[in-house]
N, C-alpha and C positions, 0 to 999 in steps of 0.2 A: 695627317695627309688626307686629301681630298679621295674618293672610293675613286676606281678606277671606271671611266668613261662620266666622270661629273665635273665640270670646271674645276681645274686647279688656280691655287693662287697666283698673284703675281710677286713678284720677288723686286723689291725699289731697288735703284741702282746705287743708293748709297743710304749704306745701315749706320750702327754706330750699336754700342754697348748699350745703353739703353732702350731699344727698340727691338722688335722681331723683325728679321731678315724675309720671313716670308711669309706676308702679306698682299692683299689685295688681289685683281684680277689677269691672269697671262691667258693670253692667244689656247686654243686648245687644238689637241693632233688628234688626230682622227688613232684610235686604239683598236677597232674592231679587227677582230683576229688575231693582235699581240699585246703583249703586255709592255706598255712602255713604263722605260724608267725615267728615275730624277736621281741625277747624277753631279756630284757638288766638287771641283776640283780646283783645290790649291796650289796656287803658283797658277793660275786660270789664262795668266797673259805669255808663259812660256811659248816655246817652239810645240815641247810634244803637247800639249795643254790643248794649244787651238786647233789642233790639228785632228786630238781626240773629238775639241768639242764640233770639228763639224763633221768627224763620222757618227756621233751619235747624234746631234741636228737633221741630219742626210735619214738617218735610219728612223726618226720619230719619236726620239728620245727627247729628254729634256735638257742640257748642259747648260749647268750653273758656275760661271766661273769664278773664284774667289780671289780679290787681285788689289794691290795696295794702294795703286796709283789711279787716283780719278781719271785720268787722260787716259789710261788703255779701255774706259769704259766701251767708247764704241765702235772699237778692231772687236770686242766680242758682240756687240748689236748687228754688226756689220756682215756677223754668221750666223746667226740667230743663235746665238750663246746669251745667258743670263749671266751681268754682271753682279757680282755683290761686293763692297769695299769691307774688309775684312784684313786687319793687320796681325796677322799671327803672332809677331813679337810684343804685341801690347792687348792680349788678349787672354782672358781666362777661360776654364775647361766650361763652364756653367754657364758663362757668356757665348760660348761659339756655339755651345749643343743649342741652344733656344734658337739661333739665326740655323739651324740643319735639322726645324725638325719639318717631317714631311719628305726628306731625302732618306735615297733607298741604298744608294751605294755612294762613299767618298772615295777619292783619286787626291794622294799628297805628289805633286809634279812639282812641288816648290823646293828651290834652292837658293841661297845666299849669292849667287853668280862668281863669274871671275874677275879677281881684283879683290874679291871682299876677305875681310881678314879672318883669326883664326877663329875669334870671337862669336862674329857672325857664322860662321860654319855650324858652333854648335846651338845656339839662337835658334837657329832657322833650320839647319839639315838633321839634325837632332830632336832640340825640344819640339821645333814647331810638328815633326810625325809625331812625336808621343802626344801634343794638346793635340791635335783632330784625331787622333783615336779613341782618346779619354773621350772627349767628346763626343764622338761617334757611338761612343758605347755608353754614354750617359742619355744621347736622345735616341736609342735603342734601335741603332744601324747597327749589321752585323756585317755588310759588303765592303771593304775595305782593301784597295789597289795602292800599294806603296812604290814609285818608283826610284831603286836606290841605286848601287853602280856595281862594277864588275870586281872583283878582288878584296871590297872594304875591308874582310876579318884578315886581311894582312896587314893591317896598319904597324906602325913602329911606336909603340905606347909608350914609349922616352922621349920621344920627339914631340918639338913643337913649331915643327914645320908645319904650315897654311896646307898644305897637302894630305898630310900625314893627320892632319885634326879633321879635315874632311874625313878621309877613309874614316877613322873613330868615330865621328859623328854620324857616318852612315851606318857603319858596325851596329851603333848600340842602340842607335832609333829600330833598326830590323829586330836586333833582339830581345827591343820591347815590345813590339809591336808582335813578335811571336807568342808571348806570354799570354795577350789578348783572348777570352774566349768567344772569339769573332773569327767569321769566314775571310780571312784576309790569304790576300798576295804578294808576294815581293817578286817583282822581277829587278833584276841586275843586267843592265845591259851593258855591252862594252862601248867603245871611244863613240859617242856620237857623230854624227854627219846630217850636212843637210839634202843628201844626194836622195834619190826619185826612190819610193816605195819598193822593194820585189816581191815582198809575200811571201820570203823565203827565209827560215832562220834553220838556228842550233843553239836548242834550248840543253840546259842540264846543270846539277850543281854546281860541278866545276867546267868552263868550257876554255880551252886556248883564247889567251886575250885578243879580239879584233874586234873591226867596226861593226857598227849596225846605223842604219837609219832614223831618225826621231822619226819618220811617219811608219817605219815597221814597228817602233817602241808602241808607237800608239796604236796601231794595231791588234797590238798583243793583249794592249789592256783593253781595247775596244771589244775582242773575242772572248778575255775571261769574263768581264762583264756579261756580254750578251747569252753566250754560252753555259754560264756558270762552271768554269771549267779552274784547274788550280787552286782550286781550296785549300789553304791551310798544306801552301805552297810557295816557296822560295827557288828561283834558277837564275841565272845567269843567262841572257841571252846576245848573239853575234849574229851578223848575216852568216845564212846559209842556205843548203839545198830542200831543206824538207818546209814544206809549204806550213804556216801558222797553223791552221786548227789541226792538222795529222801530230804536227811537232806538243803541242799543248797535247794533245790527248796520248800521246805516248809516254809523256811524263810520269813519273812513279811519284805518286800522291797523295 
Protein backbone atom coordinates (compact mmCIF):
# COMPACT_ATOMS: atom_id res chain seq x y z
CA UNK A 1 0.00 0.00 0.00
CA UNK A 2 1.09 3.46 -0.96
CA UNK A 3 2.34 5.47 2.63
CA UNK A 4 -0.27 7.75 3.51
CA UNK A 5 -0.56 11.36 1.92
CA UNK A 6 1.73 9.69 -1.44
CA UNK A 7 -0.27 8.82 -4.53
CA UNK A 8 -2.01 5.85 -4.41
CA UNK A 9 -2.52 3.44 -7.12
CA UNK A 10 -5.22 3.11 -9.61
CA UNK A 11 -7.14 0.11 -9.59
CA UNK A 12 -8.35 -0.98 -13.84
CA UNK A 13 -11.88 -1.53 -14.18
CA UNK A 14 -11.42 -5.05 -15.30
CA UNK A 15 -8.91 -7.54 -13.66
CA UNK A 16 -8.77 -11.00 -14.45
CA UNK A 17 -6.77 -13.96 -12.41
CA UNK A 18 -3.79 -13.21 -13.98
CA UNK A 19 -3.02 -9.80 -13.22
CA UNK A 20 -2.96 -7.39 -10.17
CA UNK A 21 -6.18 -5.63 -9.40
CA UNK A 22 -4.29 -2.73 -8.18
CA UNK A 23 -2.27 -1.03 -10.22
CA UNK A 24 -1.37 2.13 -11.85
CA UNK A 25 -2.45 5.89 -11.03
CA UNK A 26 -6.11 6.96 -9.07
CA UNK A 27 -7.22 10.65 -8.41
CA UNK A 28 -5.85 11.49 -4.86
CA UNK A 29 -8.00 12.94 -1.63
CA UNK A 30 -6.73 15.33 0.13
CA UNK A 31 -5.79 13.09 3.94
CA UNK A 32 -4.46 16.02 5.90
CA UNK A 33 -5.96 15.58 9.42
CA UNK A 34 -7.57 12.01 8.79
CA UNK A 35 -6.62 9.00 7.87
CA UNK A 36 -8.35 7.85 4.96
CA UNK A 37 -9.19 4.30 4.09
CA UNK A 38 -9.18 1.75 1.16
CA UNK A 39 -12.17 -0.16 1.52
CA UNK A 40 -12.75 -3.22 -0.91
CA UNK A 41 -16.58 -4.42 -1.10
CA UNK A 42 -18.14 -7.48 -2.37
CA UNK A 43 -21.38 -7.63 -3.90
CA UNK A 44 -20.07 -3.72 -4.88
CA UNK A 45 -23.28 -3.26 -7.22
CA UNK A 46 -25.88 -4.20 -4.41
CA UNK A 47 -28.51 -1.69 -2.73
CA UNK A 48 -26.35 -1.58 0.68
CA UNK A 49 -22.94 -1.77 -1.27
CA UNK A 50 -23.52 1.64 -3.27
CA UNK A 51 -24.98 3.28 -0.79
CA UNK A 52 -21.93 2.37 1.62
CA UNK A 53 -19.71 3.19 -1.22
CA UNK A 54 -20.79 6.88 -1.33
CA UNK A 55 -20.83 7.53 2.34
CA UNK A 56 -17.30 6.54 2.28
CA UNK A 57 -16.57 8.53 -1.39
CA UNK A 58 -18.55 11.68 0.52
CA UNK A 59 -16.17 11.20 3.78
CA UNK A 60 -12.75 10.77 1.58
CA UNK A 61 -12.46 7.36 1.69
CA UNK A 62 -11.53 5.19 -1.02
CA UNK A 63 -14.63 2.58 -2.07
CA UNK A 64 -13.52 -0.32 -4.29
CA UNK A 65 -16.43 -2.07 -5.51
CA UNK A 66 -16.02 -5.73 -6.41
CA UNK A 67 -18.79 -6.69 -8.92
CA UNK A 68 -19.31 -9.57 -11.63
CA UNK A 69 -21.04 -7.72 -14.23
CA UNK A 70 -19.01 -5.35 -16.55
CA UNK A 71 -22.12 -3.22 -17.20
CA UNK A 72 -22.53 -2.10 -13.47
CA UNK A 73 -18.99 -0.87 -14.08
CA UNK A 74 -20.16 2.69 -14.28
CA UNK A 75 -23.34 3.22 -11.64
CA UNK A 76 -20.04 2.74 -9.41
CA UNK A 77 -17.83 5.50 -11.70
CA UNK A 78 -20.91 7.48 -11.48
CA UNK A 79 -20.22 7.85 -7.33
CA UNK A 80 -16.73 7.75 -7.47
CA UNK A 81 -16.54 4.12 -6.36
CA UNK A 82 -13.76 1.90 -7.89
CA UNK A 83 -14.83 -0.80 -9.93
CA UNK A 84 -12.96 -4.04 -10.02
CA UNK A 85 -14.56 -7.36 -11.89
CA UNK A 86 -13.98 -10.06 -9.63
CA UNK A 87 -16.15 -13.41 -9.78
CA UNK A 88 -16.14 -14.90 -6.45
CA UNK A 89 -17.56 -18.21 -7.55
CA UNK A 90 -14.51 -18.71 -10.05
CA UNK A 91 -11.88 -17.51 -7.97
CA UNK A 92 -9.24 -18.78 -5.65
CA UNK A 93 -8.03 -17.48 -2.06
CA UNK A 94 -4.33 -16.59 -3.47
CA UNK A 95 -5.84 -15.03 -6.54
CA UNK A 96 -8.36 -12.53 -4.82
CA UNK A 97 -5.58 -11.78 -1.87
CA UNK A 98 -2.93 -10.28 -4.76
CA UNK A 99 -6.15 -8.18 -6.48
CA UNK A 100 -6.60 -6.69 -2.26
CA UNK A 101 -3.56 -5.99 -1.47
CA UNK A 102 -3.00 -2.21 -0.42
CA UNK A 103 -6.71 -2.63 1.12
CA UNK A 104 -7.34 -1.80 4.68
CA UNK A 105 -10.56 -3.00 5.42
CA UNK A 106 -13.19 -5.65 3.31
CA UNK A 107 -17.02 -5.40 3.42
CA UNK A 108 -18.62 -9.03 2.03
CA UNK A 109 -22.44 -7.21 0.96
CA UNK A 110 -22.63 -10.05 -1.71
CA UNK A 111 -25.49 -12.48 -2.00
CA UNK A 112 -26.80 -15.13 -4.60
CA UNK A 113 -30.21 -12.77 -4.96
CA UNK A 114 -33.73 -13.89 -5.02
CA UNK A 115 -34.78 -16.45 -7.34
CA UNK A 116 -31.31 -18.12 -7.07
CA UNK A 117 -31.42 -21.65 -6.03
CA UNK A 118 -30.13 -23.60 -3.09
CA UNK A 119 -26.76 -24.23 -4.82
CA UNK A 120 -25.98 -20.76 -5.28
CA UNK A 121 -26.89 -19.70 -1.65
CA UNK A 122 -24.00 -21.78 -0.57
CA UNK A 123 -21.46 -20.76 -3.72
CA UNK A 124 -22.03 -17.35 -2.91
CA UNK A 125 -23.50 -16.66 0.68
CA UNK A 126 -21.29 -19.20 2.29
CA UNK A 127 -18.04 -19.90 0.47
CA UNK A 128 -17.79 -16.69 -1.22
CA UNK A 129 -17.44 -15.01 2.90
CA UNK A 130 -15.09 -17.60 3.74
CA UNK A 131 -12.72 -16.98 0.25
CA UNK A 132 -12.57 -12.97 0.97
CA UNK A 133 -11.63 -13.75 4.45
CA UNK A 134 -9.04 -16.28 3.59
CA UNK A 135 -7.92 -13.88 1.55
CA UNK A 136 -8.10 -10.93 3.59
CA UNK A 137 -5.97 -12.65 5.95
CA UNK A 138 -3.53 -13.96 3.50
CA UNK A 139 -2.85 -10.26 2.02
CA UNK A 140 -2.68 -9.28 5.74
CA UNK A 141 -6.05 -7.24 6.17
CA UNK A 142 -7.34 -7.72 9.58
CA UNK A 143 -10.70 -5.22 9.06
CA UNK A 144 -13.37 -7.38 8.06
CA UNK A 145 -17.37 -6.23 7.88
CA UNK A 146 -19.57 -9.17 7.16
CA UNK A 147 -23.16 -8.41 6.27
CA UNK A 148 -25.31 -11.58 7.20
CA UNK A 149 -29.15 -11.58 8.20
CA UNK A 150 -31.33 -11.87 11.32
CA UNK A 151 -32.07 -15.41 12.83
CA UNK A 152 -29.56 -17.61 10.31
CA UNK A 153 -28.49 -20.15 13.63
CA UNK A 154 -32.28 -21.07 13.38
CA UNK A 155 -32.03 -22.78 10.26
CA UNK A 156 -33.84 -26.22 9.84
CA UNK A 157 -30.65 -28.61 9.06
CA UNK A 158 -32.97 -31.36 7.48
CA UNK A 159 -34.18 -29.19 5.15
CA UNK A 160 -33.48 -28.38 1.72
CA UNK A 161 -35.65 -25.67 1.34
CA UNK A 162 -33.97 -22.47 -0.86
CA UNK A 163 -34.73 -20.65 2.38
CA UNK A 164 -33.70 -22.88 5.01
CA UNK A 165 -30.00 -23.44 2.88
CA UNK A 166 -29.79 -19.60 2.95
CA UNK A 167 -30.27 -19.30 6.78
CA UNK A 168 -27.18 -22.26 6.83
CA UNK A 169 -25.27 -20.76 4.57
CA UNK A 170 -25.41 -17.51 6.34
CA UNK A 171 -24.91 -19.60 9.72
CA UNK A 172 -21.77 -21.12 8.81
CA UNK A 173 -19.96 -18.42 6.74
CA UNK A 174 -20.48 -16.22 10.44
CA UNK A 175 -19.08 -19.07 12.09
CA UNK A 176 -16.17 -19.24 10.03
CA UNK A 177 -15.65 -16.06 9.84
CA UNK A 178 -15.56 -15.87 13.85
CA UNK A 179 -12.80 -18.39 14.05
CA UNK A 180 -10.71 -15.83 12.03
CA UNK A 181 -7.90 -14.11 14.09
CA UNK A 182 -9.03 -10.79 12.35
CA UNK A 183 -10.91 -7.75 13.64
CA UNK A 184 -14.05 -8.63 11.99
CA UNK A 185 -17.87 -7.75 12.26
CA UNK A 186 -21.01 -9.33 11.63
CA UNK A 187 -24.02 -7.49 11.73
CA UNK A 188 -27.32 -9.24 11.19
CA UNK A 189 -29.94 -7.11 10.11
CA UNK A 190 -33.52 -7.86 9.83
CA UNK A 191 -36.16 -7.76 6.65
CA UNK A 192 -34.54 -5.03 4.46
CA UNK A 193 -36.45 -1.98 2.91
CA UNK A 194 -35.71 0.54 0.60
CA UNK A 195 -37.33 3.36 2.73
CA UNK A 196 -35.30 6.96 3.76
CA UNK A 197 -32.37 6.54 6.43
CA UNK A 198 -33.38 7.44 10.37
CA UNK A 199 -30.14 7.06 12.27
CA UNK A 200 -32.05 5.12 14.44
CA UNK A 201 -31.54 1.27 15.38
CA UNK A 202 -31.70 -1.67 17.99
CA UNK A 203 -28.75 -3.36 17.99
CA UNK A 204 -28.05 -6.76 20.32
CA UNK A 205 -27.65 -10.53 19.87
CA UNK A 206 -30.85 -11.42 19.93
CA UNK A 207 -33.33 -8.39 18.85
CA UNK A 208 -37.44 -9.09 17.96
CA UNK A 209 -37.58 -9.66 14.10
CA UNK A 210 -38.33 -6.34 12.12
CA UNK A 211 -37.30 -4.13 9.42
CA UNK A 212 -34.45 -1.86 9.00
CA UNK A 213 -33.28 0.18 6.16
CA UNK A 214 -30.24 -0.78 3.57
CA UNK A 215 -28.98 2.94 3.90
CA UNK A 216 -29.17 2.45 8.06
CA UNK A 217 -27.40 -1.13 7.21
CA UNK A 218 -24.89 0.75 5.60
CA UNK A 219 -24.49 3.14 8.06
CA UNK A 220 -23.81 0.79 10.56
CA UNK A 221 -20.91 -0.43 8.64
CA UNK A 222 -19.92 2.96 7.48
CA UNK A 223 -19.54 3.71 11.72
CA UNK A 224 -17.74 0.54 12.49
CA UNK A 225 -15.36 1.09 9.85
CA UNK A 226 -14.77 4.67 10.63
CA UNK A 227 -14.97 4.53 14.17
CA UNK A 228 -13.35 1.14 14.74
CA UNK A 229 -16.03 0.25 16.87
CA UNK A 230 -17.57 -3.73 17.20
CA UNK A 231 -14.64 -5.66 17.00
CA UNK A 232 -14.79 -9.19 17.22
CA UNK A 233 -18.40 -8.53 17.23
CA UNK A 234 -21.62 -10.15 16.06
CA UNK A 235 -25.64 -8.45 16.56
CA UNK A 236 -28.52 -8.35 14.97
CA UNK A 237 -29.81 -5.09 14.02
CA UNK A 238 -33.65 -3.48 13.26
CA UNK A 239 -34.87 0.04 13.20
CA UNK A 240 -35.01 1.66 16.33
CA UNK A 241 -34.95 4.56 18.78
CA UNK A 242 -31.26 4.75 19.83
CA UNK A 243 -29.17 6.71 17.35
CA UNK A 244 -26.06 4.34 15.46
CA UNK A 245 -22.93 5.37 17.26
CA UNK A 246 -24.54 5.55 21.05
CA UNK A 247 -26.33 2.04 20.01
CA UNK A 248 -22.72 0.45 18.58
CA UNK A 249 -20.95 1.76 21.53
CA UNK A 250 -23.29 0.42 24.04
CA UNK A 251 -22.70 -2.92 22.75
CA UNK A 252 -21.03 -5.52 25.00
CA UNK A 253 -17.89 -6.51 22.93
Amino acid sequence: MAPRGEPHPVYPVLVSDDEPALTGKLTQHSTEGTESMRVAIAGGHGKIARILEQLLVDADHEAIGMIRNPEHASDLLAIGAIPVIIDLESTEPHSLARNLEGVDAVVFAAGAGPGSSAARKLTVDRDGAILLVDAAVEAGIRRIVVVSAISVDDFDPDSDEVFQVYLRAKSEADAAVRTRDIDWTIIRPGSLTDDQPTGAVTLGDRVERGPISRADVAALIFSVLVDGTAIRSQFEAVAGDERIRDALNALNY
